[in-house]
N, C-alpha and C positions, 0 to 999 in steps of 0.2 A: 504493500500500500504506500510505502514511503518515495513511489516513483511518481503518483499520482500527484496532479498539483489540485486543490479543493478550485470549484470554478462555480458557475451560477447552475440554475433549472433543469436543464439540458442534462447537465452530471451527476447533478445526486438522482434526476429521474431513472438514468439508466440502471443505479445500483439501488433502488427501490423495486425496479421489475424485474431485474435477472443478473444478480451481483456476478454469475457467469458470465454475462454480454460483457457486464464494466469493465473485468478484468482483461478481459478480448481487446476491448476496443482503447480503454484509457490508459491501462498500463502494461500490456507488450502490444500495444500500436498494432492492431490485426485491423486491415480492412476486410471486410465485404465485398463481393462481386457487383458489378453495375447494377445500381434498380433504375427500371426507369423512372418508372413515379418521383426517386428520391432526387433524381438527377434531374427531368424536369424542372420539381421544383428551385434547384440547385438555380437554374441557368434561369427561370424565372424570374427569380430573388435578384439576379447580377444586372440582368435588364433592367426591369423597375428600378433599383440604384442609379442604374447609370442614366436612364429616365429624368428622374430629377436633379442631379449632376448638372446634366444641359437643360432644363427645362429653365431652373433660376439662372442661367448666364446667358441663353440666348431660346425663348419661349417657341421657335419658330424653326430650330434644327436638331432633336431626339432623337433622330432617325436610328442613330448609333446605337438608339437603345435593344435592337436586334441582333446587331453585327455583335456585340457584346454577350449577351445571351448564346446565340449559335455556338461561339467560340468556348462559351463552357460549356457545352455540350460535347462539343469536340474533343475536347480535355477531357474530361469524363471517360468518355468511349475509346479513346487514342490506344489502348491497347487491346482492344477485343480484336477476337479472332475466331468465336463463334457464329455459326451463321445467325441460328437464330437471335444473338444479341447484336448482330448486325440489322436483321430487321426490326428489333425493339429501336435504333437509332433512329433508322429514316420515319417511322413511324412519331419517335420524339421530338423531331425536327419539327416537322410538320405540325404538330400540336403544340412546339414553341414559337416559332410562327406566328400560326393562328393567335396566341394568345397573348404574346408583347405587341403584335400589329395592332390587334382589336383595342387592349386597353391605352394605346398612345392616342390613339382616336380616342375613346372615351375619356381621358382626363388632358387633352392636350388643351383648354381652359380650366383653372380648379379657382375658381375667386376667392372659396372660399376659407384655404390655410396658407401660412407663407412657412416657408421650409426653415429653420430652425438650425438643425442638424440630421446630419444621415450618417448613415454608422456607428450613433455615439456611445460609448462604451462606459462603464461606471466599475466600481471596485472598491468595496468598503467593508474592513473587518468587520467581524460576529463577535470574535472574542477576542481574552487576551492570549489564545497558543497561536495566533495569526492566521487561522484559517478567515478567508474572506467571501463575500457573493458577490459575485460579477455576472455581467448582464452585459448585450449589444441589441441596441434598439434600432430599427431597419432606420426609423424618419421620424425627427422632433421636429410637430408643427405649434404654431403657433395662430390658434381660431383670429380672423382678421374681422367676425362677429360681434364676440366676446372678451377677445384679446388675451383667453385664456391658453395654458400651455396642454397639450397631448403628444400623448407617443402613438406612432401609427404604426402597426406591423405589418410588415407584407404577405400573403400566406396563399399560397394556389391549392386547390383543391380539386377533388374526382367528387364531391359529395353534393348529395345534397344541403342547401342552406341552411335547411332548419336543423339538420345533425350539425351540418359545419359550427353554426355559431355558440349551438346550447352547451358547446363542449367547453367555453370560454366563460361561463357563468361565473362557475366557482375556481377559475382554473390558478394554481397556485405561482404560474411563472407571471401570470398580472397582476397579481400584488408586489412580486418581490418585483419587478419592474418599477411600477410605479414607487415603491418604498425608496428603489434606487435610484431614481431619476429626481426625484424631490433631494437627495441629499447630494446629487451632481448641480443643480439649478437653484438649488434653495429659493423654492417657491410650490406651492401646490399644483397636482397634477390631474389635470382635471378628467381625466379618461384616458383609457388607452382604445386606439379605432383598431379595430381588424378590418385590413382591406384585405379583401376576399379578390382572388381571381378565379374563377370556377372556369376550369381547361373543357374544351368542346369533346364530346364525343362522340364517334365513330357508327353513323350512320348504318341502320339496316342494309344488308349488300341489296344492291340492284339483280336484276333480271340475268345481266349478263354477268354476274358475280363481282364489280366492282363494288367500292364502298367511298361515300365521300364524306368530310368531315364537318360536326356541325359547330355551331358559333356557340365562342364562350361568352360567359357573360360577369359582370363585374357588380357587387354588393361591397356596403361598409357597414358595421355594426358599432356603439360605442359601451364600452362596460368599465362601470366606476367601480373604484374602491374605498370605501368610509375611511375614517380616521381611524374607527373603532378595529375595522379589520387589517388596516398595516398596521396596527399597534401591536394585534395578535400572531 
């Protein structure tokens, strides 16, 4: 255990559901074979980043925000050599795509927040043996409504909405977010948004056994946390 550095949500999640995986993965460094899903969403996440990147320095050239994406998809995949994980790529392409296209159109006006920070990362002792909780929050907006502060997560999805978001109620990495983002800004935080990217799927085949893909669609949700519940 003493290779293990202590980290945010993400790490104590993994040794709460299978202290086997933890070991696998956090302390002798094992990766996993390519998922797609995971990958997808990997090269989602880069987009969207990169999205806003350009969007606050010039609102009118994102276009990058694909070329970006693709490119971790490619990395991702750079060393397959099976066929069928050769077809899980072009199939992933396509469906990343479709879904950093779609949402540059959908939010290529947003009035409504101005960008804050992206990637911002926090890090603050628990106790005094120096173990700490650390957090990276995708986008610190700031409501140009209310003038108040939010963290905005980026999150792509195969789900349905109403599972996507009910999973976020009670969910314990939005508190410690929010807990931490207040002691990075020292000011109140007034929600955390899940932007939802829900990825298109894969059309009923046609007659002649093609299949085409269908259009994703983009949702935001906002869910607070009391005083009473980052205090606990």
């Amino acid at each position: 255990m003493s290779t293990a550095t202590p980290t945010g949500h993400s790490y104590l999640e993994k040794f709460e559901t299978c202290p086997r995986l933890f070991k696998y993965y956090e302390i002798d460094k094992l990766r996993a074979p390519v998922n797609m899903n995971m990958a997808i969403g990997t090269a989602v996440h880069a987009g969207v980043c990169r999205f806003y990147e350009r969007l606050e320095s010039d609102p009118l050239r994102s276009s990058d925000a694909l070329q970006v994406a693709l490119e971790s998809l490619a990395e991702q995949y750079a060393d397959i050599t099976d066929p069928i994980m050769a077809q899980d790529y072009v199939r992933a392409i396509q469906i990343t795509e479709a879904t950093i296209a779609g949402y540059c159109d959908f939010y290529r006006q947003e009035p409504d927040f101005e960008t804050v920070g992206l990637e911002v990362e926090f890090s603050y002792p628990l106790n005094a043996d120096g173990e700490s909780h650390t957090g990276r929050m995708d986008r610190m907006v700031r409501s140009r409504t209310d003038t108040l502060l939010y963290i905005m997560e980026h999150k792509s999805s195969g789900e349905h909405p109403n599972a996507f978001f009910k999973r976020y109620i009670l969910d314990p990495k939005i508190t410690g977010y929010v807990w931490g983002a207040e002691q990075l800004f020292q000011e109140p935080i007034a929600g955390v948004i899940m932007n939802a990217l829900f990825k298109p799927r894969m059309n009923p085949p046609k007659k002649d056994g093609t299949q085409t893909l269908g259009q994703p669609s983009y949702m935001r949700e906002t869910f607070i946390r009391t005083k009473v519940e980052i205090e606990e």
